[in-house]
N, C-alpha and C positions, 0 to 999 in steps of 0.2 A: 539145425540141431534142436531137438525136443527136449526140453527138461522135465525132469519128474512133478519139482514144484517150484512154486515163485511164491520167495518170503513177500509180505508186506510190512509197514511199518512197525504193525503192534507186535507180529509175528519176531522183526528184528528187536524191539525191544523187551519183549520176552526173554530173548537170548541175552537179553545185555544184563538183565536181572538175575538174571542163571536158571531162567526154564529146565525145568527137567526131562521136560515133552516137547522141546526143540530139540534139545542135544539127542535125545534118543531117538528123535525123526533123522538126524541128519546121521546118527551111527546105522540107523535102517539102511539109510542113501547110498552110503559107503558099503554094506555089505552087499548091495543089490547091485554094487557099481553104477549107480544111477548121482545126475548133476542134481543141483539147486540153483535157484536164479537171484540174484540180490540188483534187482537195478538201482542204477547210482542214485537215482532221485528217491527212493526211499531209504539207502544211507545216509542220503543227506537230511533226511528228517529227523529220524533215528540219533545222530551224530548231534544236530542240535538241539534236539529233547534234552538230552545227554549232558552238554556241552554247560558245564556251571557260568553262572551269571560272572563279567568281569573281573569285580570286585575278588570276589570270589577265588576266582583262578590265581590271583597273585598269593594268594595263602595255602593253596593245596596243588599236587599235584595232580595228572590225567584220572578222572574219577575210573573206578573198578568199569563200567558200563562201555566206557571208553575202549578199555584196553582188551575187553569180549569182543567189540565189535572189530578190530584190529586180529583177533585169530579167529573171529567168524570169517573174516572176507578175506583170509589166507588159507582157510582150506583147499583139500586140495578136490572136494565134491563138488567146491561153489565156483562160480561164476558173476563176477560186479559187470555189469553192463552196461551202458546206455541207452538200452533200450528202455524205449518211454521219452526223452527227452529229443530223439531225431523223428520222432513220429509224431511229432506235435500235432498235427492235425487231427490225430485218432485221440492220442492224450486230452487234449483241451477238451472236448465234450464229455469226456470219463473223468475228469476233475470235478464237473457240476455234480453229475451223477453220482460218483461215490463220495465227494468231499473232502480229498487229499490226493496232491499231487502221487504219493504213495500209495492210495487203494488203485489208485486211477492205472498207473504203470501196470500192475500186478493184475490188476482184473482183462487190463490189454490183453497181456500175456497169455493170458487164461482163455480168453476168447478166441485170438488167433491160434492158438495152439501152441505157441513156445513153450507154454508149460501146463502141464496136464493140471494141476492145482494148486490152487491159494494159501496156504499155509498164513492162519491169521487167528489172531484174539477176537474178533466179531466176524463169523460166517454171515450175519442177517444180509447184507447188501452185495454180498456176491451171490448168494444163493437167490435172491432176489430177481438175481438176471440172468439165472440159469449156470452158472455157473458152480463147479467144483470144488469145495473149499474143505479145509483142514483144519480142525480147532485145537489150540494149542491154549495152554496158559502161563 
């Protein structure tokens, strides 16, 4: 399966801030009937950017950023995968390269073709390597 695009980190926390140019990329998605890709290792980035310091958590509830990223990854356009984490071996030298376990997945993506483009808040280091990418803010 080809996806249209594969979110990265900055791209999901975008969304978690209430992007306006995420959500009307993935309203795009939906009318083209086309997927989006979210792999897990960039939720989990995303999720603990997110994620209030301990202390913290005992006095508030699941921050607003939390509970976007909870109907981000229940669409029904998206797809959470793990792709990126069982390909470790392509991964790990895309980690040096882009500098997060989350550009690293997403640029995989993008290379192999699972997904035609990056959807991110810094295009510089995907376009960098030739690759496709979508600016969002």
């Amino acid at each position: 399966m080809t996806f249209r695009v594969v979110l990265d980190t900055g791209a999901v926390l975008a969304y978690a801030a209430g992007s306006v140019n995420v959500g009307a990329l993935i309203v795009e998605l939906v009318d083209e009937q086309a997927q989006f890709l979210i792999p897990n290792l960039v939720l989990l980035e995303a999720a603990a950017e997110l994620t209030p310091p301990p202390a913290e958590r005992l006095r508030r509830a699941t921050p607003d950023g939390l509970r976007l990223l909870d109907v981000l990854v229940s669409h029904r356009s998206g797809r959470v995968s793990s792709f990126g984490a069982d390909d470790w071996r392509e991964t790990a030298p895309a980690i040096a390269l882009f500098g997060s376990a989350g550009r690293a997945v997403a640029a995989v993506a993008a290379a192999y073709g699972v997904a035609r483009y990056v959807v991110t808040t810094d295009p510089g280091p995907y376009r960098r390597e030739g690759l496709d990418a979508i600016t969002v803010v």
